[in-house]
C-alpha positions in Angstrom: 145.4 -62.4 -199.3 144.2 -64.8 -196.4 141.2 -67.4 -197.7 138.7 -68.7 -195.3 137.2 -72.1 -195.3 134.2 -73.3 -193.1 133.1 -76.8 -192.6 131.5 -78.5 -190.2 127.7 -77.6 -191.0 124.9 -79.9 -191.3 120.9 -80.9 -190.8 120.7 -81.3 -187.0 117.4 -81.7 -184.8 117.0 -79.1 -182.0 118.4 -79.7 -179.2 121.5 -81.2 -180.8 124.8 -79.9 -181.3 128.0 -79.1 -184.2 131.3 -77.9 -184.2 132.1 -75.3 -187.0 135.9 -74.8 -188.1 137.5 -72.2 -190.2 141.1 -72.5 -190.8 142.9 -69.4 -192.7 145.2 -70.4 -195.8 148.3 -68.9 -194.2 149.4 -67.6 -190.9 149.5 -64.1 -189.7 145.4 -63.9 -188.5 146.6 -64.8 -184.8 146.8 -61.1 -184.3 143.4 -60.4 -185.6 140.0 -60.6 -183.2 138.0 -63.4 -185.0 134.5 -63.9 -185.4 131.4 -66.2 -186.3 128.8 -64.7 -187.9 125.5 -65.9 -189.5 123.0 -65.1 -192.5 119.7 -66.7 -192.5 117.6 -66.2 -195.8 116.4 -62.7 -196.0 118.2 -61.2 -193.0 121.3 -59.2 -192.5 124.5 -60.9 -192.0 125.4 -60.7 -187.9 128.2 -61.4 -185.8 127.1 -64.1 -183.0 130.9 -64.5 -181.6 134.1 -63.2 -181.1 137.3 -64.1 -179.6 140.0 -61.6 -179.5 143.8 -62.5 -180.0 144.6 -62.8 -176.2 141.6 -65.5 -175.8 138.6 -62.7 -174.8 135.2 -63.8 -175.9 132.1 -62.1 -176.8 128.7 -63.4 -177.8 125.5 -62.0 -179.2 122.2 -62.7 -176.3 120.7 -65.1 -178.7 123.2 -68.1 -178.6 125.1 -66.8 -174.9 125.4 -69.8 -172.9 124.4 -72.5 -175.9 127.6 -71.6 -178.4 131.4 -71.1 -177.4 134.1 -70.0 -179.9 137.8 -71.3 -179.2 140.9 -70.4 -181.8 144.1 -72.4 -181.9 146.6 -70.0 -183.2 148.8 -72.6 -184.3 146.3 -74.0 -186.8 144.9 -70.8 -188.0 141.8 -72.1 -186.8 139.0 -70.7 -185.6 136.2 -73.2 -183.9 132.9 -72.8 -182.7 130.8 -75.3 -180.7 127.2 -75.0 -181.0 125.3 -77.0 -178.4 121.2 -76.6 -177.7 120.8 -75.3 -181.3 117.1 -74.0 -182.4 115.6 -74.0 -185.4 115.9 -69.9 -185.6 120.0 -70.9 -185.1 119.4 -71.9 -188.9 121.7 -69.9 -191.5 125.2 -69.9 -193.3 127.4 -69.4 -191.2 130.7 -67.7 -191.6 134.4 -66.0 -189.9 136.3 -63.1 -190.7 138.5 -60.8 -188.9 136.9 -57.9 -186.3 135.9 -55.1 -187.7 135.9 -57.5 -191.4 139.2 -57.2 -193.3 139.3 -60.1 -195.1 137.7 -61.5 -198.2 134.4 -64.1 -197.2 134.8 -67.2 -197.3 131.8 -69.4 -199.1 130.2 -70.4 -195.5 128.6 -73.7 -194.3 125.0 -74.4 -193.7 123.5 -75.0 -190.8 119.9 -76.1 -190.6 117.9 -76.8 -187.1 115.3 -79.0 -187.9 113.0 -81.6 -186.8 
């Protein structure tokens, strides 16, 4: 069974920016579509990014044109670079696979705030 682990979270101001990673514990997830997705306290979890196997992207309205999700295959990682964040950009943020497949990793915070 592939393991995810997140990093890369923090406290930032809005207006600033982070790069979240997720690297999978063994090979094989090049040929999934990967995505970031976010739960903020009381809401559903949602996908906010996803970059297929061949490099495709896709982004939810709210974070189109301030967050851009990159993979490198040969790291079994899976990045994504948040820039302009707003304090409604504040959850836990995970990846999985696209449609999910694969057991959750434990996340990594992200708080917008001033």
């Amino acid at each position: 069974q592939v393991q995810l682990v997140e990093s890369g979270g923090g406290l930032v101001q809005p207006g600033g920016s982070l790069r979240l990673s997720c690297v999978a514990s063994r090979s094989g997830f090049a040929m999934y579509t990967m995505g970031w997705y976010r739960q903020a306290p009381g809401e559903q979890r949602e996908l906010v990014a996803s970059i297929q196997s061949g490099g495709v992207t896709e982004y939810v309205g709210s974070v189109k044109g301030r967050f851009t999700i990159s993979r490198d295959n040969a790291k079994n990682t899976v990045y994504l670079q948040m820039n302009s964040l707003k304090p409604e950009d504040t959850a836990v943020y995970y990846c999985n696979a696209v449609p999910v497949r694969l057991s959750w990793g434990q996340g990594t915070q992200v708080t917008v705030s001033s």
